[in-house]
N, C-alpha and C positions, 0 to 999 in steps of 0.2 A: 622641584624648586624648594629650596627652604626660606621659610621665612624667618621673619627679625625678631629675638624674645628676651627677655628680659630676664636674667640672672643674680640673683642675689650674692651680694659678696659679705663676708663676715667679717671685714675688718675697718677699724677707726678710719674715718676721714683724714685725710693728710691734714695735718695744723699748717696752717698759711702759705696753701698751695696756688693762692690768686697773685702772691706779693712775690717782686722782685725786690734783691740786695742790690742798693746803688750805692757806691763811694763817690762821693766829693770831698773836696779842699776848703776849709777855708782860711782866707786871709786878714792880717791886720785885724784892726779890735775884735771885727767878727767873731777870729778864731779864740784872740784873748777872754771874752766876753761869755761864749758858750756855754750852755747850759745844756744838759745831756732829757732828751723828749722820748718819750715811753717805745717810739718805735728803734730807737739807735740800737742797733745789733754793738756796735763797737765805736768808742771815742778815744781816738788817738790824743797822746799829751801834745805839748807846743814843740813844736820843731823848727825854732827858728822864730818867724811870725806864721807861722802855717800851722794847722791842724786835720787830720785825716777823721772823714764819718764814714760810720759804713750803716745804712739805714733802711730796714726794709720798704717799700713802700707799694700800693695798692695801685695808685692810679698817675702817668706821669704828668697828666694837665695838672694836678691839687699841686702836688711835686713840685715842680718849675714854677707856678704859680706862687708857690711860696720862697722860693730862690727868689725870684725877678725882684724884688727889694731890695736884693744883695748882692744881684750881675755882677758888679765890679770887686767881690769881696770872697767870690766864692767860684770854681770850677767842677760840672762834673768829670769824673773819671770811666768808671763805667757801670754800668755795660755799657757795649759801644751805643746800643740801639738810644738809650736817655740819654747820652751825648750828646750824638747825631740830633736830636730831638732839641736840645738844648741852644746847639750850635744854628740848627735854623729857625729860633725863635729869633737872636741874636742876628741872625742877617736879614730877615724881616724889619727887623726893627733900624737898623741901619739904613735899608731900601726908605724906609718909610722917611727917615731923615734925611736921604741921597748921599748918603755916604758912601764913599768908596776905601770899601776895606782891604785893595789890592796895593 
């Protein structure tokens, strides 16, 4: 039977191997208004009233947490999984008011 051992590897730790890239939108003055924060991989110009982010981020509660100010001004895109994440904060919070979003 072999046991479990411990290996040394000689090479650099991956740089920001904990952070996922998430794209969102944002709209109206939001997008007008933006100002480019140290983690934005990529700030898309005005397209319209619209602007595209693509911004790494560590953790999706801080993430969303900092969206939810700007629910009505902003969309994620993806990955699917901060979407989905996004979208059922967003029905939560509908439930909570009884709203029926069908």
């Amino acid at each position: 039977m072999q046991e479990a051992a411990i290996t040394e590897i000689n090479q650099p730790w991956a740089k920001d191997l904990a952070r996922v890239a998430v794209t969102f939108k944002l709209y109206g003055r939001l997008a007008f208004g933006y100002t480019v924060k140290p983690d934005d991989d990529f700030v898309g110009e005005l397209e319209g009233e619209s602007r595209q982010v693509i911004r790494k981020i560590f953790n999706t509660f801080w993430f969303l947490r900092d969206l939810a100010r700007y629910w009505e001004q902003c969309e994620v895109i993806e990955p699917k999984s901060v979407r989905d994440r996004a979208l059922e904060k967003i029905t939560q919070l509908a439930q909570r008011y009884h709203l029926d979003l069908q």
